[in-house]
Structures are given as structure tokens and as C-alpha cells.
C-alpha positions in Angstrom: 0.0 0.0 0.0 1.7 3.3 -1.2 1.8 6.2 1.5 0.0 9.5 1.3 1.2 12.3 -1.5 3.0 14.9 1.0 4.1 17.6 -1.3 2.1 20.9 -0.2 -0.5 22.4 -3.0 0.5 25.2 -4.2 -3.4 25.4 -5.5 -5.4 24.7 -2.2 -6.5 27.9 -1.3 -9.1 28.7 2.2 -12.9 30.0 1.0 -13.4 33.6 0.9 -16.5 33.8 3.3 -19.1 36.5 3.1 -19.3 39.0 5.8 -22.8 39.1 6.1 -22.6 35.2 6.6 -20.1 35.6 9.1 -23.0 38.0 10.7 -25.4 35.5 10.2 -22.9 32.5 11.9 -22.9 34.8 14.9 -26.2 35.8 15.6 -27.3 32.3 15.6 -24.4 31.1 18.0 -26.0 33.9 20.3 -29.2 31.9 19.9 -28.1 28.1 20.2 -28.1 26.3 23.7 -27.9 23.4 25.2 -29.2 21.0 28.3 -28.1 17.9 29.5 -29.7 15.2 30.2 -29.7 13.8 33.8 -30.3 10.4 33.1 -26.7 10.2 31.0 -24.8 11.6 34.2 -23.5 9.2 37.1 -24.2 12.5 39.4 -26.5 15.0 38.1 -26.4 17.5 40.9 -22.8 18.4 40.3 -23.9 19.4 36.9 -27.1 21.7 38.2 -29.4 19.1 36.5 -32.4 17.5 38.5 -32.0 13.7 39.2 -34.6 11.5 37.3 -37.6 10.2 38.9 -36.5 6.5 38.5 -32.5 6.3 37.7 
């Protein structure tokens, strides 16, 4: 099995991105959240979560 080509690309260039899609990105990081589940943690109280009714 031959190895992996490892001469650098002079070619590969990053993605000019939009600034108004970097906006967008943003303002919808701002709006994401999440909240564990108490019935995947060992100890939910030393997260803030309330324990399950039947763990």
C-alpha cells in the first residue's frame, strides 16, 4: 500500500466567506443552547441538573 502524497498544494487555497454570513454565523451562535440530560450523568447534581424520577 503506497503512503499519502505529501508535497504541499500550491493550488489549495481557504474559502473567501461573506461577511454578512459571518453575521449571520454569529447571531445564531448567540441563539443556540444546550441542556443535559440527567439520566446520562452518574451525578447529576454536580452538573445543576435535577435527578430523574427512577435512575
Amino acid at each position: 500500500m503506497n503512503g499519502r502524497y505529501r508535497q504541499f498544494n500550491p493550488k489549495r487555497r481557504f474559502l473567501a466567506v461573506d461577511t454578512d454570513v459571518l453575521k449571520r454565523l454569529d447571531d445564531l451562535s448567540k441563539k443556540v443552547s444546550y441542556g443535559g440530560n440527567p439520566e446520562h450523568k452518574k451525578n447529576p447534581g454536580d452538573f445543576g441538573l435535577t435527578p430523574p424520577a427512577s435512575p
